[in-house]
C-alpha positions in Angstrom: 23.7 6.1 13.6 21.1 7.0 15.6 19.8 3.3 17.1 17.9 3.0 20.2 20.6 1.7 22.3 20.2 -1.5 25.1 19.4 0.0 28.1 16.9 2.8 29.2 16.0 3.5 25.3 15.2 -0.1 25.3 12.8 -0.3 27.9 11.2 2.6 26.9 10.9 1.4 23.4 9.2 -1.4 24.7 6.8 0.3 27.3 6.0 2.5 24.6 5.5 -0.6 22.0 2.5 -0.2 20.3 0.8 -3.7 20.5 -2.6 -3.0 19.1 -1.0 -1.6 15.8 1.3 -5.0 15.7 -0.9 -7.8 16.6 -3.5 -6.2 14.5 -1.1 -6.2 11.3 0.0 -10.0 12.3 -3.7 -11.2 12.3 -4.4 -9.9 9.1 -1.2 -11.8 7.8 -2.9 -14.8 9.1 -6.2 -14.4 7.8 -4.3 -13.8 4.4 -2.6 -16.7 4.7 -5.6 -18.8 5.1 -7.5 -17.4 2.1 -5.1 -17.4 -0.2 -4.9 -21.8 0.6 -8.5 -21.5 -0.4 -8.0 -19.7 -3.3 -5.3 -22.1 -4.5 -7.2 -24.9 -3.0 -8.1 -26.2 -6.9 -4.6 -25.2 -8.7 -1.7 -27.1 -10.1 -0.1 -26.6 -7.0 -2.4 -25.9 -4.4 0.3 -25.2 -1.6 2.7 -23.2 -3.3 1.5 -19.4 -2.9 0.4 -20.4 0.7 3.8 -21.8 1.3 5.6 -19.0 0.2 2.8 -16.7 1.7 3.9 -17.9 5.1 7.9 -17.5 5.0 6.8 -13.8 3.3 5.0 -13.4 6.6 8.0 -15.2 8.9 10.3 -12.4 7.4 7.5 -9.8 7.7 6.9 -9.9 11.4 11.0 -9.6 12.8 11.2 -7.0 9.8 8.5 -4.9 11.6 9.8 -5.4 14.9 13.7 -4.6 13.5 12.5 -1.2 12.2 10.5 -0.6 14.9 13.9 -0.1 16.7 15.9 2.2 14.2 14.8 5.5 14.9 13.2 6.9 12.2 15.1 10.1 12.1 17.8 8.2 10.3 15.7 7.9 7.8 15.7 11.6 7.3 19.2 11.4 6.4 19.2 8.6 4.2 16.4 9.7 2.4 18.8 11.4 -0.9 20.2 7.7 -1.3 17.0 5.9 -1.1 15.8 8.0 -3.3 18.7 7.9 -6.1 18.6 4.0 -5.6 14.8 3.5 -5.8 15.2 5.5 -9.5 17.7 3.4 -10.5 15.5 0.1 -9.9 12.8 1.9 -11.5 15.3 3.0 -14.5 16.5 -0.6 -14.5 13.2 -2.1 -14.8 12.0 -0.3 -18.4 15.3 -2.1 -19.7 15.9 -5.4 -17.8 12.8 -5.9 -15.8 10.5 -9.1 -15.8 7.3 -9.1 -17.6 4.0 -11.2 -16.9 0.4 -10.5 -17.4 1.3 -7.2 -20.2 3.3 -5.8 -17.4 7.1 -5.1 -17.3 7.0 -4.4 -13.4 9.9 -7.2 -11.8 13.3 -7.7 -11.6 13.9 -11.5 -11.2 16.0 -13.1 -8.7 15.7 -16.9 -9.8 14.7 -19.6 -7.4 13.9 -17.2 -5.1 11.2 -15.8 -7.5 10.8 -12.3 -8.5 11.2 -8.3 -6.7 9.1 -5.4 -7.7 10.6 -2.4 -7.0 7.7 -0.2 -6.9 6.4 -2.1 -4.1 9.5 -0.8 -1.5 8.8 3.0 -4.0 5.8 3.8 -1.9 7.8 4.0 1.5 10.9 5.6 0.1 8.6 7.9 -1.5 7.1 9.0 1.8 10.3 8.9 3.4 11.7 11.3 0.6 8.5 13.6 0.2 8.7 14.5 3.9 12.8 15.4 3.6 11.7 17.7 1.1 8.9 19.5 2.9 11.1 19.5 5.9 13.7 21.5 4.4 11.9 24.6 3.2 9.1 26.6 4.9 7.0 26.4 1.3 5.7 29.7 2.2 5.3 30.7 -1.7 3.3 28.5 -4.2 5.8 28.8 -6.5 8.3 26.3 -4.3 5.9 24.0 -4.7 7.7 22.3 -7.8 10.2 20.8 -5.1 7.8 17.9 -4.2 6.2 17.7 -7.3 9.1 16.9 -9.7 10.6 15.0 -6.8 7.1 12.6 -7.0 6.9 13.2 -10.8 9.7 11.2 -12.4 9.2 8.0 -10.4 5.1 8.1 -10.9 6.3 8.4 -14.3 8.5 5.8 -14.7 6.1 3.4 -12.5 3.1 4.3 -14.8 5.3 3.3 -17.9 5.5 -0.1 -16.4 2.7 -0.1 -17.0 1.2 0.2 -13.0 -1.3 3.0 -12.9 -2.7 1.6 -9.3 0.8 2.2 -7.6 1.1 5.5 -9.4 -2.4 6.8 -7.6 -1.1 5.3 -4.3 2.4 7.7 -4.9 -0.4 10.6 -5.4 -2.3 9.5 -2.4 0.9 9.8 -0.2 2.1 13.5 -2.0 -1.4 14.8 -1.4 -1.8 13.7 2.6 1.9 15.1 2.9 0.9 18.2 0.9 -2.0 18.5 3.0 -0.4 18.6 6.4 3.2 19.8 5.0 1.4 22.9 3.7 1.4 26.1 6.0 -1.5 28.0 3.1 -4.2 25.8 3.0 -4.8 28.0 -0.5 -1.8 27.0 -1.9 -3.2 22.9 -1.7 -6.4 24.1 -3.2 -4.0 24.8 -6.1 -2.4 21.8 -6.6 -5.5 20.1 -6.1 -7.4 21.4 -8.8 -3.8 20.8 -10.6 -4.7 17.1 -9.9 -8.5 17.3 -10.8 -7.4 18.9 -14.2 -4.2 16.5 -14.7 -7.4 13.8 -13.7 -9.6 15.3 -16.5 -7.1 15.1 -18.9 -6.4 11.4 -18.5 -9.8 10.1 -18.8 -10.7 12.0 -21.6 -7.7 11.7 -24.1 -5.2 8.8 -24.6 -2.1 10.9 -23.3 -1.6 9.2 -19.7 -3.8 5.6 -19.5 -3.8 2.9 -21.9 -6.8 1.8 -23.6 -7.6 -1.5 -21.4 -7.1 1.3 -18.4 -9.8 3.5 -19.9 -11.9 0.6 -20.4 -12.4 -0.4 -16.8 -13.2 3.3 -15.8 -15.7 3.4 -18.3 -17.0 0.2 -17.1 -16.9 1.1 -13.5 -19.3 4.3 -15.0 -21.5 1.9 -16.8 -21.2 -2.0 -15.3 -23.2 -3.5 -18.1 -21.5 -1.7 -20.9 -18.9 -4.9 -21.5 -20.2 -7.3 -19.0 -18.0 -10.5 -20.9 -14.6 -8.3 -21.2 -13.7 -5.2 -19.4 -16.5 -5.7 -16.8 -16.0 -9.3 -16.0 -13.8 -9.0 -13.7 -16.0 -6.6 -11.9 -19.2 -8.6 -12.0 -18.1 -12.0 -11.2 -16.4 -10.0 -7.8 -19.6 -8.3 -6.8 -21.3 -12.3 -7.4 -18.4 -13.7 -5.0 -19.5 -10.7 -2.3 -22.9 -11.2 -2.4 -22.7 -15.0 -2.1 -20.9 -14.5 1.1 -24.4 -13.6 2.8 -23.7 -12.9 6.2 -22.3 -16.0 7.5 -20.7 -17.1 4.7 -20.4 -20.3 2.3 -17.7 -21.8 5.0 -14.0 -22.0 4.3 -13.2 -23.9 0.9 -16.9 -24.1 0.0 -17.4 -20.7 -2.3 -18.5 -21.3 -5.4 -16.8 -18.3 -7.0 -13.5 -18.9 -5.1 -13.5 -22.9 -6.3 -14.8 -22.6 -9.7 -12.3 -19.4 -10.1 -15.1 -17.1 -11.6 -13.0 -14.3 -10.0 -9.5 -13.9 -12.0 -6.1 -13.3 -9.3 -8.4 -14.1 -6.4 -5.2 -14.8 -4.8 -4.2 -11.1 -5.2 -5.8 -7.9 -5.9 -9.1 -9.7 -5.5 -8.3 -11.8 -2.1 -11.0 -9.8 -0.3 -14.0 -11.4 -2.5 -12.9 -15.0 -1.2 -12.8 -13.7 2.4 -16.6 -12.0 1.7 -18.1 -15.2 -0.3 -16.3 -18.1 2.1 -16.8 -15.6 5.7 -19.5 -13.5 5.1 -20.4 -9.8 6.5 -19.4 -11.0 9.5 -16.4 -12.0 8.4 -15.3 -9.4 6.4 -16.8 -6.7 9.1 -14.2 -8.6 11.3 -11.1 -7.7 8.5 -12.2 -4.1 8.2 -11.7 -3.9 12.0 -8.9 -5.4 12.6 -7.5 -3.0 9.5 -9.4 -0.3 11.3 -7.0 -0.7 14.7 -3.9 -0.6 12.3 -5.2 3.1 10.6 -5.9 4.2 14.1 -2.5 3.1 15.3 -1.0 4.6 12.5 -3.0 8.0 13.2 -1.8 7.5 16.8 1.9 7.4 15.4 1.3 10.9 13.9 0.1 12.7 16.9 3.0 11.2 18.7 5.7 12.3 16.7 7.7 14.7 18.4 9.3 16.3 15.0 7.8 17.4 11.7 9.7 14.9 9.8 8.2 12.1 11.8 4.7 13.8 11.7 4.8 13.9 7.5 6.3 10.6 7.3 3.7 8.9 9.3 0.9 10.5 7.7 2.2 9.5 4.3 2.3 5.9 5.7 -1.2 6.0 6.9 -2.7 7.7 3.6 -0.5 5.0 2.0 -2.3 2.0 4.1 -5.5 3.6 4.0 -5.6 4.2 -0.1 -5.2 0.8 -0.5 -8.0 -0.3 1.5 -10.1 1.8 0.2 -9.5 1.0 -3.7 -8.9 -2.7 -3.0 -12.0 -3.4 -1.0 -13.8 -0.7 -2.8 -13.1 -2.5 -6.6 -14.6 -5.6 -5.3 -17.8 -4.1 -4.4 -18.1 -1.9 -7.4 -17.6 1.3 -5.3 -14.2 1.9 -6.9 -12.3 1.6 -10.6 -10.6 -2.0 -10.3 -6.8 -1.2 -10.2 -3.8 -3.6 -9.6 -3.7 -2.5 -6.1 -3.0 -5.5 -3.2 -5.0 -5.3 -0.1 -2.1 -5.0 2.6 -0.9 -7.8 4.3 -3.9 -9.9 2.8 -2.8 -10.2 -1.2 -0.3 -12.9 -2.3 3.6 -11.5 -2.8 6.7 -10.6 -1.2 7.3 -7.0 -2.2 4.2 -5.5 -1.1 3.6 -7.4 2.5 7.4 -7.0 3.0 7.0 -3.0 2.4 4.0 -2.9 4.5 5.6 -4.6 7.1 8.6 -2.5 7.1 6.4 0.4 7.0 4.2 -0.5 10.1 7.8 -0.8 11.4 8.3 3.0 11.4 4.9 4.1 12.5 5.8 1.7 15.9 9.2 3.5 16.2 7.6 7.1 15.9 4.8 5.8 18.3 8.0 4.7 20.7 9.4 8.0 20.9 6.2 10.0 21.9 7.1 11.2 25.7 10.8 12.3 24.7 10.7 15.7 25.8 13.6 16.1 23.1 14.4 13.6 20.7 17.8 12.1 21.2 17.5 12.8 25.0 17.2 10.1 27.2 
């Protein structure tokens, strides 16, 4: 197993530590933290997402730091297993899976709550969508069913769930792989407008989304269409933003947040109690601070001193970026809403887990950028 061993790897691992891209991910975990007390502040118990919020976090960080030190070329090698086992989760959960809120999505561990698999997919998927690319030059069109199935059955079985936000984030990590993985910039034109037309498809018939999915795009289209059902959701968030002003109600004083106008503020919509309670200023200070982690992650890519570490880093950072964009986008009526967590900021385990383990990598590609060759001391 290739582990950076004590020694000179050591020290160079951490001279080479990238600090912005960690600190910045930790401070977001903290600002998390305190938002999701607020938006509990009022509940049955007001402590217990907070609570479990924090020891998600206490994991988090030594998780980042531990995968920071495994070189990611193992990954490269392991990537056939992860693969295999993330289907079999995925296969597991249509069958024996947990289901809340119309969803069938978890797999339930008892006290110590619940897992979703297709949180922990989106890194695998990255990991395993660069293995592919790496082993064939993809200098015909035609090889470009490799990828595509490879992506294909575990989109599937994630949008059966049903989880159609995860399932664009899966096509937001094949397409930024696809873009760079790609030596024809023609042949990603291809599957592109393979997308747009697959994209077509689902809007306009009931093959692919489900009726309450095809209801929030059409309200995203036309905001007042179903203001008290399908467009709630949208409007009260949009309320909670523009209550924030630029300085903000104060912390525990938005009316939004306290009165819960704005349904799972605690989770896909933890950026409107940050914009109502904060402000502009406030939320301008997030969107930095998530700024430094994109740039470190971009920073990882043009360090990597291998195409598989190049492709895997640039799925990470399409992966972290997507979900900015959709999350904070929803909430401002910019974007569809979607069940898509802001990274390190929405309530649960899976997701800040993954992103932590994924933050991991990018550090340990970072760590390797003045090999000369990789192995090599």
């Amino acid at each position: 197993m290739a582990v950076l061993t004590l020694g000179t790897d050591v020290r160079r691992h951490v001279r080479n530590f990238n600090w912005m891209l960690a600190i910045a991910t930790v401070l977001i975990s903290v600002i998390g933290i305190v938002c999701i007390q607020s938006a509990d502040l009022h509940g049955s118990d007001p402590t217990a997402e907070m609570r479990k919020q924090i020891l998600y976090v206490v994991l988090g960080v030594p998780l980042m730091i531990g995968f920071s030190f495994v070189d990611y070329r193992n990954f490269q090698r392991w990537a056939p297993a992860l693969y295999v086992i993330n289907l079999l989760l995925l296969l597991y959960i249509l069958r024996g899976g947990h289901s809340a809120l119309g969803a069938q999505r978890w797999i339930s561990l008892g006290p110590l709550g619940t897992f979703q698999p297709s949180e922990p997919a989106k890194l695998i998927l990255a990991i395993s969508i660069a293995w592919v690319l790496c082993r064939s030059t993809y200098d015909r069109v035609q090889d470009l069913w490799k990828p595509l199935v490879a992506v294909a059955i575990p989109a599937l079985l994630i949008l059966k769930q049903p989880d159609l936000g995860t399932s664009l984030v899966v096509l937001a990590i094949l397409s930024a792989q696809l873009f760079f993985g790609l030596p024809k910039l023609g042949d990603f034109a291809i599957y592109a407008m393979g997308v747009l037309t697959a994209g077509a498809l689902a809007v306009g018939t009931n093959v692919i989304l489900k009726p309450f999915q095809r209801a929030r795009l059409f309200v995203f289209l036309n905001p007042k269409a179903d203001p008290e059902g399908a467009g709630y959701n949208l409007n009260q968030s949009k309320i909670a933003v523009g209550n924030g002003g630029w300085f903000g109600r104060g912390l525990h004083h938005g009316t939004q947040t306290q009165l819960n106008f704005v349904p799972e503020h605690s989770r896909d919509f933890i950026f409107t109690v940050l914009a109502e309670e904060f402000g502009f200023i406030g939320a301008g200070v997030l969107i930095v601070l998530y700024g430094l982690v994109l740039v470190g992650g971009v920073q990882a890519m043009i360090a990597a001193r291998d195409r598989f570490g190049f492709l895997l880093a640039s799925g990470i950072v399409a992966m972290l970026f997507f979900h900015l964009l959709v999350n904070i986008g929803m909430t401002v009526g910019i974007m569809p809403i979607t069940g898509i967590p802001l990274p390190f900021m929405s309530y649960g385990g899976s997701a800040i887990l993954t992103n932590f383990a994924a933050v991991g990598v990018l550090l340990n590609i970072y760590s390797q950028k003045d090999r000369d060759v990789l192995g090599n001391a």
